[in-house]
MIDOSE-1310 file (N, C-alpha, C; in nm, 2 decimals, decimal comma, always signed):
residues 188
xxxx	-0,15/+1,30/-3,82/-0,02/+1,33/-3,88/+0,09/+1,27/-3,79; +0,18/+1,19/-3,86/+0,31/+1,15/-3,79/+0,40/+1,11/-3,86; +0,51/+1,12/-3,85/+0,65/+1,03/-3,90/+0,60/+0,95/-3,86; +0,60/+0,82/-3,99/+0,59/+0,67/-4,05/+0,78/+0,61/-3,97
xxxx	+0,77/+0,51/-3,95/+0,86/+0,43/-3,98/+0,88/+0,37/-4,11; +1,00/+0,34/-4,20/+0,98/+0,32/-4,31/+1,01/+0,16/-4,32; +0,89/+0,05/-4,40/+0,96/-0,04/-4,38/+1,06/-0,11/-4,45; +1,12/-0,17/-4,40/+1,26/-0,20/-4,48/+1,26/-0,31/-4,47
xxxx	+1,32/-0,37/-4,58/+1,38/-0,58/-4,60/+1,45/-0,64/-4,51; +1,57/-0,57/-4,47/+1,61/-0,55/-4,34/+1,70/-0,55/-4,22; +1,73/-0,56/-4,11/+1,71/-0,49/-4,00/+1,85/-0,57/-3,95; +1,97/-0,46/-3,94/+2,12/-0,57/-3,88/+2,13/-0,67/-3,89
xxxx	+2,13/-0,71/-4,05/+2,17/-0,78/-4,19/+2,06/-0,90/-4,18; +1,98/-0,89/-4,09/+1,87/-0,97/-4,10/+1,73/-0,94/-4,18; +1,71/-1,08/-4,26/+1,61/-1,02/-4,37/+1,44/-1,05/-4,31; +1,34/-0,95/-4,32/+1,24/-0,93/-4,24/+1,16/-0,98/-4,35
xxxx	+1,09/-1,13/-4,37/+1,02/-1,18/-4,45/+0,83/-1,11/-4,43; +0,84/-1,10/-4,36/+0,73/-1,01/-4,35/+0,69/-0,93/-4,40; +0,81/-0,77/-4,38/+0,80/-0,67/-4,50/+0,82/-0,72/-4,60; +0,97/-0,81/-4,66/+0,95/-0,80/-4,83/+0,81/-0,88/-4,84
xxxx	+0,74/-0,96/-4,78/+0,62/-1,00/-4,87/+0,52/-0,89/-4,86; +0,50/-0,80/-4,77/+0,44/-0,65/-4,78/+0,46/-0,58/-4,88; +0,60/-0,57/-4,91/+0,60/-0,50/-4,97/+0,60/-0,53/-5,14; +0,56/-0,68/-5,14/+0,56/-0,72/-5,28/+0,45/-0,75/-5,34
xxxx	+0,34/-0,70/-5,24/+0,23/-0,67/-5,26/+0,16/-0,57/-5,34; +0,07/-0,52/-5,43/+0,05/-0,42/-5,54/-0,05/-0,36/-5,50; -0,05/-0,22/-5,44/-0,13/-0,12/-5,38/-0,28/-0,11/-5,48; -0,34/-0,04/-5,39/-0,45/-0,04/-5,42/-0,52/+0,06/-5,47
xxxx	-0,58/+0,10/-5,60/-0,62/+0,23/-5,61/-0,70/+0,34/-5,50; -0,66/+0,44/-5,53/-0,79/+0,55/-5,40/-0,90/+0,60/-5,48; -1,01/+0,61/-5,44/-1,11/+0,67/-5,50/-1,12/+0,81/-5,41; -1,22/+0,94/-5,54/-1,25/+1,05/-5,50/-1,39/+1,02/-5,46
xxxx	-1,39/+1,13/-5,42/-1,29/+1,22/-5,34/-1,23/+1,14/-5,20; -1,17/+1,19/-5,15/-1,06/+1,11/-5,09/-1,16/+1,14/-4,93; -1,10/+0,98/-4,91/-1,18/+0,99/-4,78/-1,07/+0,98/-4,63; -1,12/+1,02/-4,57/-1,04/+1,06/-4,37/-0,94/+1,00/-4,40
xxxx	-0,92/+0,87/-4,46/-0,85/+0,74/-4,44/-0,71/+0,81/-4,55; -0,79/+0,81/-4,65/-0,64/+0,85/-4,78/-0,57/+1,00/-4,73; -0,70/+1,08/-4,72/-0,59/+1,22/-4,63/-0,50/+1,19/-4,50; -0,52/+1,12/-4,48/-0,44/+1,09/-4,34/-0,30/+1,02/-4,39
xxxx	-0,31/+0,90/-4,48/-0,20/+0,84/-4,51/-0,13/+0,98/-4,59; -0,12/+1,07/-4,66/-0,12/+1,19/-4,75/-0,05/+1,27/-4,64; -0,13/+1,29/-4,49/+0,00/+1,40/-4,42/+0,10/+1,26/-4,39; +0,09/+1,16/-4,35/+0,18/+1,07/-4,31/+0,29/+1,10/-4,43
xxxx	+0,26/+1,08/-4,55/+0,36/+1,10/-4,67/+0,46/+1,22/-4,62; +0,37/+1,35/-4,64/+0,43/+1,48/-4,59/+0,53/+1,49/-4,53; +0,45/+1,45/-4,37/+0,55/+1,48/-4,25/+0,70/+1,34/-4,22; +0,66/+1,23/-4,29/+0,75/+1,14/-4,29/+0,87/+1,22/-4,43
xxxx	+0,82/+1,26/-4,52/+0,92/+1,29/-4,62/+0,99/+1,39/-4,58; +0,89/+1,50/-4,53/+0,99/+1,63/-4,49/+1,12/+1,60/-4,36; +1,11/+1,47/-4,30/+1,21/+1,45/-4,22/+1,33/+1,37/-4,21; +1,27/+1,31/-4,37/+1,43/+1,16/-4,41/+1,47/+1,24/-4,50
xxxx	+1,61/+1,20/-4,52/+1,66/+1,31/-4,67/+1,64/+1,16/-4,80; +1,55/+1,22/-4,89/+1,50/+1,11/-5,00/+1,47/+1,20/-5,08; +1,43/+1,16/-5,18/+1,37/+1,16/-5,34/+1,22/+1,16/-5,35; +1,18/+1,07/-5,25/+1,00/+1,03/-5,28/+1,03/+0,93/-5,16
xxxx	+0,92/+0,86/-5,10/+0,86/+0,75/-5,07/+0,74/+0,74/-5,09; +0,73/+0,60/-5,10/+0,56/+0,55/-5,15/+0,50/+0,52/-5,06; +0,36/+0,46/-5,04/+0,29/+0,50/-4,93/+0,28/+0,36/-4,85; +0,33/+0,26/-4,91/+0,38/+0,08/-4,83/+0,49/+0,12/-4,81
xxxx	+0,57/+0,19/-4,82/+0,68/+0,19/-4,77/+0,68/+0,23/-4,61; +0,57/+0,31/-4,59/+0,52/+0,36/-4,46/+0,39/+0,27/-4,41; +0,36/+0,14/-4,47/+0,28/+0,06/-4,43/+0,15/+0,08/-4,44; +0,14/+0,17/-4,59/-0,05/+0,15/-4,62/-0,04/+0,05/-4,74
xxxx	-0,16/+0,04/-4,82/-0,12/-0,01/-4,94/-0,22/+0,06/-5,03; -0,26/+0,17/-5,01/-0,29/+0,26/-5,12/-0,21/+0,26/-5,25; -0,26/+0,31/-5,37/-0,17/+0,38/-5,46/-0,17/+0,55/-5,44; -0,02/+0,58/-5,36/+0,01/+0,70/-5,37/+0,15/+0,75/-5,33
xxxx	+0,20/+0,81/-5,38/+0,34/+0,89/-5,33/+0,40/+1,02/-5,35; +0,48/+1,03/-5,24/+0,50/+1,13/-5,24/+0,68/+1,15/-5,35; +0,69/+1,29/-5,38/+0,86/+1,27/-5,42/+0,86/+1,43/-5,46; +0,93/+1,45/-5,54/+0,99/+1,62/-5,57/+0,89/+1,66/-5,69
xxxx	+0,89/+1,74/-5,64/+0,77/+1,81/-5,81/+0,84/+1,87/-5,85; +0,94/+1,95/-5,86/+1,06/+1,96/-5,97/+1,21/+1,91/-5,91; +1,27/+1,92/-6,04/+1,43/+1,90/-6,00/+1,50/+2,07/-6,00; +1,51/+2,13/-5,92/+1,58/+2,26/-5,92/+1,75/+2,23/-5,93
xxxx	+1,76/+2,31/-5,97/+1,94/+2,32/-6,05/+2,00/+2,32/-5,92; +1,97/+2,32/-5,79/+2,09/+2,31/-5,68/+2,09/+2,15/-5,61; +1,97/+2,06/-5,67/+2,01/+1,92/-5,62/+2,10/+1,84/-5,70; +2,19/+1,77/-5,59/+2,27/+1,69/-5,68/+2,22/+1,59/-5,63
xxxx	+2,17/+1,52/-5,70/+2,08/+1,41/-5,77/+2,17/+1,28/-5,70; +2,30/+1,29/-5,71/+2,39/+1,15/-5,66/+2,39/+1,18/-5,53; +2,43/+1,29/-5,46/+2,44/+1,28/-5,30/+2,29/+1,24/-5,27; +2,18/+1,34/-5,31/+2,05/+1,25/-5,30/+1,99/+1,10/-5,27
xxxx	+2,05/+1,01/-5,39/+2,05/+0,86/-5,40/+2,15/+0,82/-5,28; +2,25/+0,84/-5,21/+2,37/+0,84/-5,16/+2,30/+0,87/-5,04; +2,24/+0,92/-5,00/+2,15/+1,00/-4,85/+2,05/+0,91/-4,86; +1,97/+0,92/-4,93/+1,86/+0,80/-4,89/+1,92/+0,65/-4,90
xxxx	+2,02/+0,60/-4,99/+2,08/+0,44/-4,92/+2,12/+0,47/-4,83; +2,17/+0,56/-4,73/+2,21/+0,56/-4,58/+2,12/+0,61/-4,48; +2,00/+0,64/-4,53/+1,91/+0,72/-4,41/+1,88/+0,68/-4,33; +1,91/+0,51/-4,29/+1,92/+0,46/-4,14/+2,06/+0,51/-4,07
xxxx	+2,13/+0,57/-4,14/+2,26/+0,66/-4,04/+2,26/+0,79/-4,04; +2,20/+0,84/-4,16/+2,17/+1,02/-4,16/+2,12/+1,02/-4,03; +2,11/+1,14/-3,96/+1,99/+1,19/-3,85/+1,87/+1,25/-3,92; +1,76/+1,22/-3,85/+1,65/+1,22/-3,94/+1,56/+1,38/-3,85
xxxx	+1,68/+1,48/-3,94/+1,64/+1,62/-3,88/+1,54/+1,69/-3,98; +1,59/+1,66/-4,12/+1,50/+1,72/-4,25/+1,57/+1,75/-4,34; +1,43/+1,71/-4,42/+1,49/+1,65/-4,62/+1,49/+1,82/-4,65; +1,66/+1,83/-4,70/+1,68/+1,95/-4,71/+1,58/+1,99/-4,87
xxxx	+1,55/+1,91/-4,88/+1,40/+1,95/-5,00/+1,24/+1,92/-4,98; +1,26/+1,95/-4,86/+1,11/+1,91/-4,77/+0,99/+1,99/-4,83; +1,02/+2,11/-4,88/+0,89/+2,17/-4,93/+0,89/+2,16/-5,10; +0,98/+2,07/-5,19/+0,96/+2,03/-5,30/+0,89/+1,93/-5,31
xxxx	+0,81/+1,90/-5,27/+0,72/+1,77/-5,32/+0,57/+1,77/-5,40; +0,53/+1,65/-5,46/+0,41/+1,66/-5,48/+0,32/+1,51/-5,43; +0,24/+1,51/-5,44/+0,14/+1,41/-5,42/+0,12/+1,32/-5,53; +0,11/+1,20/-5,58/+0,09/+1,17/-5,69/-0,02/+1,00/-5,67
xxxx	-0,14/+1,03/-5,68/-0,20/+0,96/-5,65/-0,25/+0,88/-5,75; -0,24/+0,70/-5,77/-0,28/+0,65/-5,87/-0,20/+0,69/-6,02; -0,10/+0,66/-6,02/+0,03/+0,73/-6,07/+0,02/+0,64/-6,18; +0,09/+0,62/-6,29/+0,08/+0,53/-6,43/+0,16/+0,61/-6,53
xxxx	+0,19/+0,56/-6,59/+0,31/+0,56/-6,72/+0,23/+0,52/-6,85; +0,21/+0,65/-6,94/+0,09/+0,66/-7,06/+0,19/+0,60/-7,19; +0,28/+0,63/-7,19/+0,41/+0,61/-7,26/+0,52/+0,58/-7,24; +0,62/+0,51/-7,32/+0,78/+0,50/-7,27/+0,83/+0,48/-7,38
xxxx	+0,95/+0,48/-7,43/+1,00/+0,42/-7,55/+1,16/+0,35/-7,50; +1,17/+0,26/-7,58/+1,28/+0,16/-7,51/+1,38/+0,21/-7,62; +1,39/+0,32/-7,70/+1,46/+0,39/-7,72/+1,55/+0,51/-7,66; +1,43/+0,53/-7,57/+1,51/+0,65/-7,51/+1,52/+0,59/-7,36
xxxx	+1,66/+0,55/-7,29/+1,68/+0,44/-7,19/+1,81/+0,54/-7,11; +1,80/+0,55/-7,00/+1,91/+0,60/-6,88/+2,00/+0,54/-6,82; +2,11/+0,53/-6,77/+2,11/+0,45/-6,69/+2,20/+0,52/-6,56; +2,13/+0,45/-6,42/+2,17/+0,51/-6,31/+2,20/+0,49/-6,20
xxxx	+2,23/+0,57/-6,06/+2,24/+0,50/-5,93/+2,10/+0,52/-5,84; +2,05/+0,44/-5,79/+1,96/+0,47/-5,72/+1,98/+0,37/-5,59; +1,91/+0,47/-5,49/+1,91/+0,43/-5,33/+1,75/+0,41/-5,31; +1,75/+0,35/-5,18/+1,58/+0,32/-5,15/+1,58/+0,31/-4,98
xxxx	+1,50/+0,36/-4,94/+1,48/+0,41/-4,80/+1,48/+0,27/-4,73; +1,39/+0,13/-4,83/+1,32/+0,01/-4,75/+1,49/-0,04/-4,78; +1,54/-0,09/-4,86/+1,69/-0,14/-4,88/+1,79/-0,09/-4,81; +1,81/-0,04/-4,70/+1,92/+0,01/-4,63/+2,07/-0,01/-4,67
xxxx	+2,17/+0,09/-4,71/+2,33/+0,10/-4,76/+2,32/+0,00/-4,87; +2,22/+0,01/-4,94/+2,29/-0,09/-5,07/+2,25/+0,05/-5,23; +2,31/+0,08/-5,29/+2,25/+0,17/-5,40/+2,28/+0,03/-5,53; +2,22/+0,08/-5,60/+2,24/+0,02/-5,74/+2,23/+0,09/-5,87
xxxx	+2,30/+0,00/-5,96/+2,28/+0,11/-6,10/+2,14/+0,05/-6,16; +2,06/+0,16/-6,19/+1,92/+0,09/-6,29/+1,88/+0,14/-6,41; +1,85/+0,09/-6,47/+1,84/+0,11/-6,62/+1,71/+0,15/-6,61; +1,65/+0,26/-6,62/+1,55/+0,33/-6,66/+1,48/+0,41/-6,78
xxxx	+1,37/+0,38/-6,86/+1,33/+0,49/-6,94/+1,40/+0,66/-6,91; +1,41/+0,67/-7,03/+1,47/+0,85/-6,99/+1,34/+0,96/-7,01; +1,24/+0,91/-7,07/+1,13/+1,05/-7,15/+1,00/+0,97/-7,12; +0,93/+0,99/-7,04/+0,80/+0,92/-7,04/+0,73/+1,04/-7,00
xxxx	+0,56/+0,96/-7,05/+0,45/+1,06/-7,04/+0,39/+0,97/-6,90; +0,33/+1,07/-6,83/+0,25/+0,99/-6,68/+0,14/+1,05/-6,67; +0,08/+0,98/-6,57/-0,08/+1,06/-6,56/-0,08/+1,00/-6,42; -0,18/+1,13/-6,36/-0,16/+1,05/-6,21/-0,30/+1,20/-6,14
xxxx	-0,31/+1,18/-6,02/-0,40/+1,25/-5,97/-0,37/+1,35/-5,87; -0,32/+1,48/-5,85/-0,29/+1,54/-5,69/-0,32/+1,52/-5,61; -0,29/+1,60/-5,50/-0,34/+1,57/-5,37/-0,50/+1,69/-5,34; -0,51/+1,75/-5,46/-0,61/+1,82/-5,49/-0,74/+1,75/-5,58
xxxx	-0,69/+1,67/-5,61/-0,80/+1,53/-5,72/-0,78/+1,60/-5,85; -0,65/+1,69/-5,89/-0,69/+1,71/-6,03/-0,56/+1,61/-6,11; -0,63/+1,57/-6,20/-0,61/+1,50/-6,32/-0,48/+1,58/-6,38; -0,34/+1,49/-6,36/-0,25/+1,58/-6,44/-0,21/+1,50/-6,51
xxxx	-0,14/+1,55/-6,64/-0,09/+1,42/-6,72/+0,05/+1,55/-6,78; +0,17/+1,45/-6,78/+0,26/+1,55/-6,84/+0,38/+1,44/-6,85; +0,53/+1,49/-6,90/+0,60/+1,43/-7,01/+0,70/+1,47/-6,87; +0,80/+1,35/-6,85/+0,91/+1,39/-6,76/+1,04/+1,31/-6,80
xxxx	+1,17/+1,34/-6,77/+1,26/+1,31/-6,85/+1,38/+1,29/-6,73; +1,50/+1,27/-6,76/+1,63/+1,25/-6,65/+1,57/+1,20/-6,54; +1,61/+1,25/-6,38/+1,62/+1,20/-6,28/+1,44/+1,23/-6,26; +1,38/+1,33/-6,31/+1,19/+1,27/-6,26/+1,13/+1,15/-6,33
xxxx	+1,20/+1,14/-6,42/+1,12/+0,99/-6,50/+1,18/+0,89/-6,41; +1,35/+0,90/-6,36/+1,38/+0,77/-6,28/+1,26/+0,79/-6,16; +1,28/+0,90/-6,08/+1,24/+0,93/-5,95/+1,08/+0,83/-5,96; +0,98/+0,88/-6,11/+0,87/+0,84/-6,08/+0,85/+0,72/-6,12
xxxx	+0,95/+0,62/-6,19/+0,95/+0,49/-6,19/+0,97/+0,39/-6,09; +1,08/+0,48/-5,98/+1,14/+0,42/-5,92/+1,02/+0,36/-5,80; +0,95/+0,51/-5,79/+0,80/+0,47/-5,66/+0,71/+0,44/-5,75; +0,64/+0,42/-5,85/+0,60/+0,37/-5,92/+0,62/+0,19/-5,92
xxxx	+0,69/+0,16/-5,94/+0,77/+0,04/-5,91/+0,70/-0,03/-5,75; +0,72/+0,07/-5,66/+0,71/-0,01/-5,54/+0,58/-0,02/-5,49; +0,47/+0,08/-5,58/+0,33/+0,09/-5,58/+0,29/-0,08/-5,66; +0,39/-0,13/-5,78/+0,34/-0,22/-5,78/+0,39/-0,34/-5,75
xxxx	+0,44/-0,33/-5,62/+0,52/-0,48/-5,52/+0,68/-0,50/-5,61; +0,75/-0,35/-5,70/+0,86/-0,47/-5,70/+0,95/-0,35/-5,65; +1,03/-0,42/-5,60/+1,19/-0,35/-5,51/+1,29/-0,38/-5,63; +1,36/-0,22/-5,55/+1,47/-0,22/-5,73/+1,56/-0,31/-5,74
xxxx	+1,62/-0,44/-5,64/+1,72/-0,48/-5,65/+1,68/-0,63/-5,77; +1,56/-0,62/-5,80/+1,46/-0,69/-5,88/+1,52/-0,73/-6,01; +1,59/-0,61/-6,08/+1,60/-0,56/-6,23/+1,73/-0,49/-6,20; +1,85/-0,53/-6,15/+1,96/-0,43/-6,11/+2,07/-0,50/-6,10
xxxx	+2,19/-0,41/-6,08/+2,28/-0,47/-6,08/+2,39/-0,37/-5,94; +2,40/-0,40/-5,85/+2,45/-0,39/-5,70/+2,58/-0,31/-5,75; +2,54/-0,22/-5,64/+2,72/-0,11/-5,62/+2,71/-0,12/-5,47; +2,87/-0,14/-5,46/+2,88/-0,11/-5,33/+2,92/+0,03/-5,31
């Protein structure tokens, strides 16, 4: 168990070619039941999330390349969703005391999108732990169906909409090597 370093593109405006090719790399499935290796990356998730203020990170973001991540398992009526995005583009200046939503999370292992419709489309601000002070607006599905695995190996499949459809596209996305500034359009 430990706080991960998160890696980022990078580092006092200098760009760390190393990570982005890390990180544009496309993780790897886990198989069950889960072995020493994947439960370990899994508290890494945990204890790294419960102490950055974020939304989710994915599990290369902390330098594995499994498919798995961590993020909020609901949206409760007292997050606002914009300071949220706004806290994680700055979490290399926050102090990294704890994600005032540290015990909302879930595990979502081998995660996939069963459905979408390019009808039903959002559009938003999002922040990213690896991109340090840059947010962007991103055009997101608004209603999709997912399917993915807990951190218990059960098979969940269910329909998510607003800020959990961005939330699970957004690490979704970085499970499969792309960073949001990919498909976006830059806010300062």
């Amino acid at each position: 168990m430990a706080i991960k370093k998160i890696v980022k593109v990078w580092d006092n405006s200098e760009l760390i070619s190393d990570n982005i090719s890390f990180l544009a790399i496309k993780t790897k499935n886990v198989f069950f039941p889960l072995t020493d290796s994947s439960n370990k990356i899994i508290e890494d998730l945990v204890d790294t999330y419960q102490k950055i203020p974020c939304a989710g990170v994915a599990a290369n973001q902390i330098g594995y390349d499994k498919s798995i991540f961590i993020g909020l398992a609901k949206l409760e009526e007292n997050v606002d969703t914009d300071e949220l995005e706004r806290k994680e583009a700055n979490s290399n200046k926050e102090p990294l005391d704890k994600n005032e939503y540290a015990d909302n999370y879930e595990i979502y292992i081998n995660p996939q999108i069963d459905y979408s419709s390019k009808k039903s489309t959002q559009e938003g601000e999002e922040g990213c732990l690896s991109i340090p002070e840059i947010r962007i607006i991103a055009v997101r599905y608004d209603k999709i169906k997912v399917r993915y695995f807990n951190g218990n190996g059960e098979k969940i499949k269910k329909p998510l909409f607003g800020f959990m459809a961005r939330l699970f596209q957004h690490e979704l996305d970085h499970l499969n090597g792309i960073l949001m500034v990919e498909n976006s359009s830059i806010k300062s």
